[in-house]
C-alpha positions in Angstrom: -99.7 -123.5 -10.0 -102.8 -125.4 -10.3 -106.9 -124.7 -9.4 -107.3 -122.0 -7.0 -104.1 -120.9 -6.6 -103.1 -120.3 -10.0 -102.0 -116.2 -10.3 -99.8 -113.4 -12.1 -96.9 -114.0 -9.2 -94.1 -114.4 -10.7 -91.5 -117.5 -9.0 -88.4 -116.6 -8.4 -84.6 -118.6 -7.8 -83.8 -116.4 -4.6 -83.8 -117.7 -1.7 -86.8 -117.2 0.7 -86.5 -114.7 3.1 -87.6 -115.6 7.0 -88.2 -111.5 6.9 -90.4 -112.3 4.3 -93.0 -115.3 5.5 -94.3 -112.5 8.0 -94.5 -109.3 5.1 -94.7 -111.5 1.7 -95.5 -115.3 2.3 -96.4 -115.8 -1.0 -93.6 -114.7 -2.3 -91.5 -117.0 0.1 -93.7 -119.7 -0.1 -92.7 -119.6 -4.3 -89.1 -119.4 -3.4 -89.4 -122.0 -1.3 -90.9 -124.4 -3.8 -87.9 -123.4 -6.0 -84.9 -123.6 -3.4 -86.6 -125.3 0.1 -83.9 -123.9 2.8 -83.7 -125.8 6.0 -80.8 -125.0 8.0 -81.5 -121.4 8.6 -84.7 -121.4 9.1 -84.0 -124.4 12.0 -81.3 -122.5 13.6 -83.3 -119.2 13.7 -87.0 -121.1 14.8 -84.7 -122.8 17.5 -82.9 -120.0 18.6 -86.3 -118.0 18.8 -87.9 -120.5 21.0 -85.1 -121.1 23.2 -84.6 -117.8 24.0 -88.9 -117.7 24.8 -88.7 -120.9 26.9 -85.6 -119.8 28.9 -87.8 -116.6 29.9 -90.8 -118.8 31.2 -88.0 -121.6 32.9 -86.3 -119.7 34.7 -87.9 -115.8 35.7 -91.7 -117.0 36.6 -93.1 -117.2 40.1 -93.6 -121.7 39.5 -95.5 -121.9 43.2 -99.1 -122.6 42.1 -98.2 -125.0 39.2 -96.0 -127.4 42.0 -98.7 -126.7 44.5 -101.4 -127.8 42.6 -98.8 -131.1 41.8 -98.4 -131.7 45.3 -102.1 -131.4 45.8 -102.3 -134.2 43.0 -99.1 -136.5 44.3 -98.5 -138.6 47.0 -95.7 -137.1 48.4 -95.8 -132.9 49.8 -92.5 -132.6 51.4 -90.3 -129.1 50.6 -87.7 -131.2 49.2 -90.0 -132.5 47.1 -91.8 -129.4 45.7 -87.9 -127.9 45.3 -86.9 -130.7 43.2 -90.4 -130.7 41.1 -90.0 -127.0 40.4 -86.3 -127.3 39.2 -87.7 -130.1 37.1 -90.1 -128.2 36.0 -88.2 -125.5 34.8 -85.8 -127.9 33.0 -88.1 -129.3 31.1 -90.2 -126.2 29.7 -86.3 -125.1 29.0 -85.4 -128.0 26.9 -88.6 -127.9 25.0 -87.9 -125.2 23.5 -85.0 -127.2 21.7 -87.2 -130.1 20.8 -90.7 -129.1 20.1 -89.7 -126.3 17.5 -88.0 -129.6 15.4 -91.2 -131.7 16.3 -93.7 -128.9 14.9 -92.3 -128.9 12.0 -91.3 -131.9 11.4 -94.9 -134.2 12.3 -96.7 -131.8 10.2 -94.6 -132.0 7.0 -94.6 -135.6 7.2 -98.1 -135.8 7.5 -98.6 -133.1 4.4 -95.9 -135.4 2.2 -98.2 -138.5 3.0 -101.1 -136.9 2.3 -99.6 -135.6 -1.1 -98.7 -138.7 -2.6 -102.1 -139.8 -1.7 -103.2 -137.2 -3.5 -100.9 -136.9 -6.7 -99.1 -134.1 -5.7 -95.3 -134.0 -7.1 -93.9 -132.1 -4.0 -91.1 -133.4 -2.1 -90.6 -133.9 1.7 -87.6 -131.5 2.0 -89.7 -128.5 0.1 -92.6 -129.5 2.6 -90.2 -129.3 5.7 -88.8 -126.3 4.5 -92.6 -124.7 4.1 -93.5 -125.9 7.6 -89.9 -124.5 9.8 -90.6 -121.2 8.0 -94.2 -121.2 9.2 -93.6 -122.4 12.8 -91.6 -119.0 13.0 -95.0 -117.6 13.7 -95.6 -119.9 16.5 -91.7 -119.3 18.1 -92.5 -115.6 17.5 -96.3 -116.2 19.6 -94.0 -118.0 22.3 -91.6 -115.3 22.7 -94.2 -112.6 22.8 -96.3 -114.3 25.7 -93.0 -115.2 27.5 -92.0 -111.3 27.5 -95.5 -110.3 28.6 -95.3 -113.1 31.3 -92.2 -112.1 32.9 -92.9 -108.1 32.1 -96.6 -108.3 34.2 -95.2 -111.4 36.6 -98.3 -112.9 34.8 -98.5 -117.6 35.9 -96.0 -118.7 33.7 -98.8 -120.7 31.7 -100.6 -117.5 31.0 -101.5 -117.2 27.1 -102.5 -113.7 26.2 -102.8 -114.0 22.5 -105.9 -115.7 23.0 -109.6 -116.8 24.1 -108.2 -118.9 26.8 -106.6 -116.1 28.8 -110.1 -115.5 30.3 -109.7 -119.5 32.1 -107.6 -119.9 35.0 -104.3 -121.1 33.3 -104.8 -124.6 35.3 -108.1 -124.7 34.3 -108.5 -128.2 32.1 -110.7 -126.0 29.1 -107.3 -123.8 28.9 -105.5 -125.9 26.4 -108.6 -126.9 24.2 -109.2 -123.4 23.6 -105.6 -122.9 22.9 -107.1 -123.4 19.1 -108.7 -119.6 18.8 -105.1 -117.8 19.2 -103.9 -115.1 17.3 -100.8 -116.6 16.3 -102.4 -119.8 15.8 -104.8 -118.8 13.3 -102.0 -116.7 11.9 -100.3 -120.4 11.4 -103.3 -122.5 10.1 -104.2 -119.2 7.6 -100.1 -119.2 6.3 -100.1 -123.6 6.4 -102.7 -123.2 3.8 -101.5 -120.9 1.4 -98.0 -123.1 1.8 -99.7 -126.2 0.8 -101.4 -124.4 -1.8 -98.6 -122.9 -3.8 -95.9 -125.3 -2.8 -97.7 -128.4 -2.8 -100.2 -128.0 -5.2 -103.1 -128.8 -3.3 -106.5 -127.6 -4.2 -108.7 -125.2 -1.6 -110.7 -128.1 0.1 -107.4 -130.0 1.1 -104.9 -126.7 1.7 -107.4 -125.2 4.3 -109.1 -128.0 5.8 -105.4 -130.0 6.4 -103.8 -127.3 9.3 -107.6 -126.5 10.4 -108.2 -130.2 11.5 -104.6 -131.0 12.7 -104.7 -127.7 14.6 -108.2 -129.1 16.6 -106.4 -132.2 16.9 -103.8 -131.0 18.9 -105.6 -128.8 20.9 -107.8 -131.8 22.2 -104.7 -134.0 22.9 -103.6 -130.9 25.1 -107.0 -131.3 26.5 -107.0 -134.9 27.8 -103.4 -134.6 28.7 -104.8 -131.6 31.0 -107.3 -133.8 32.8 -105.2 -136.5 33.7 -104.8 -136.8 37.5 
């Protein structure tokens, strides 16, 4: 491995364990290099996230996110707030089939781009691979609010692995400070060891990469928020 993450670690052929990217991600992150998985780690990231996103769709008390809709519509009929919560809770369901893939997916493509620009010799597949074993820390920070949500009959957008706990949930700075989360960090800290030992990139690029994307995204969340 080149630059700054050159080491003693030894690679290895074995496949890399999803165990593993929590307890050893270098390890996995060497094995992946060597034999990038896909399919398991998809099925298990989706699997995890459905099972998080069914908890917030369907247990949760939904009354003040459709009555702060209705406040913001045109129309504040019951049938109108029962058909915006079962929407509602439809589509926080069925993201948690699509935006595990999307995660994933976006990033990688973005770190392949970036690595041809750069020289670096690693493919799209190994980078896929790196990023649906990583995103298993973000199912895992889903499925740990969702439990804690539905255990304290906390507002169903309620994050408690982070800053942005201390806002009102509907509160526009809520998704901005989405950044500073536990599990978050935990993902920008393992996205830049990946890109270090699988992609080759040096300590400037591996780090700074996930850091700005991360910002990025929490400041689309932000002006999505604060449109009326």
């Amino acid at each position: 491995m080149e630059g700054f993450y050159l080491n003693s670690v030894d690679s290895s052929t074995a496949k890399p364990s999803v165990i593993g990217i929590f307890t050893s991600p270098i390890v996995q992150f060497q094995r992946i290099k060597d034999t990038p998985l896909v399919v398991i780690p998809l099925f298990i990231l989706i699997a995890i996230s459905l099972i998080a996103s069914g908890l917030i769709a369907y247990i949760p008390d939904y009354s003040a996110v459709i009555q702060m809709t209705l406040e913001q519509g045109l129309d504040t009929s019951n049938e109108f707030a029962e058909a915006m919560e079962v929407f509602t809770r439809l589509i926080v369901f069925i993201s948690g089939l699509f935006v595990p893939v999307f995660i994933s997916l976006l990033p990688a493509f973005i770190f392949w781009v970036v690595g041809k620009v750069l020289g670096s010799m690693v493919s799209f597949k190994q980078l896929f691979s790196m990023m649906l074993y990583v995103s298993l820390i973000v199912a895992l920070g889903s499925l740990f609010n969702s439990i804690v949500v539905v255990l304290f009959n906390l507002d169903p957008m309620t994050v408690v692995t982070g800053v942005s706990m201390l806002f009102d949930p509907l509160d526009p700075l809520a998704p901005l400070l989405s950044f500073f989360d536990i599990f978050n960090i935990w993902y920008i800290i393992l996205t830049a060891l990946g890109l270090g030992y699988v992609a080759g990139f040096n300590k400037g690029a591996a780090w700074s990469l996930p850091i700005v994307l991360s910002l990025i995204t929490a400041f689309i969340a932000y002006l999505t928020s604060g449109i009326q």
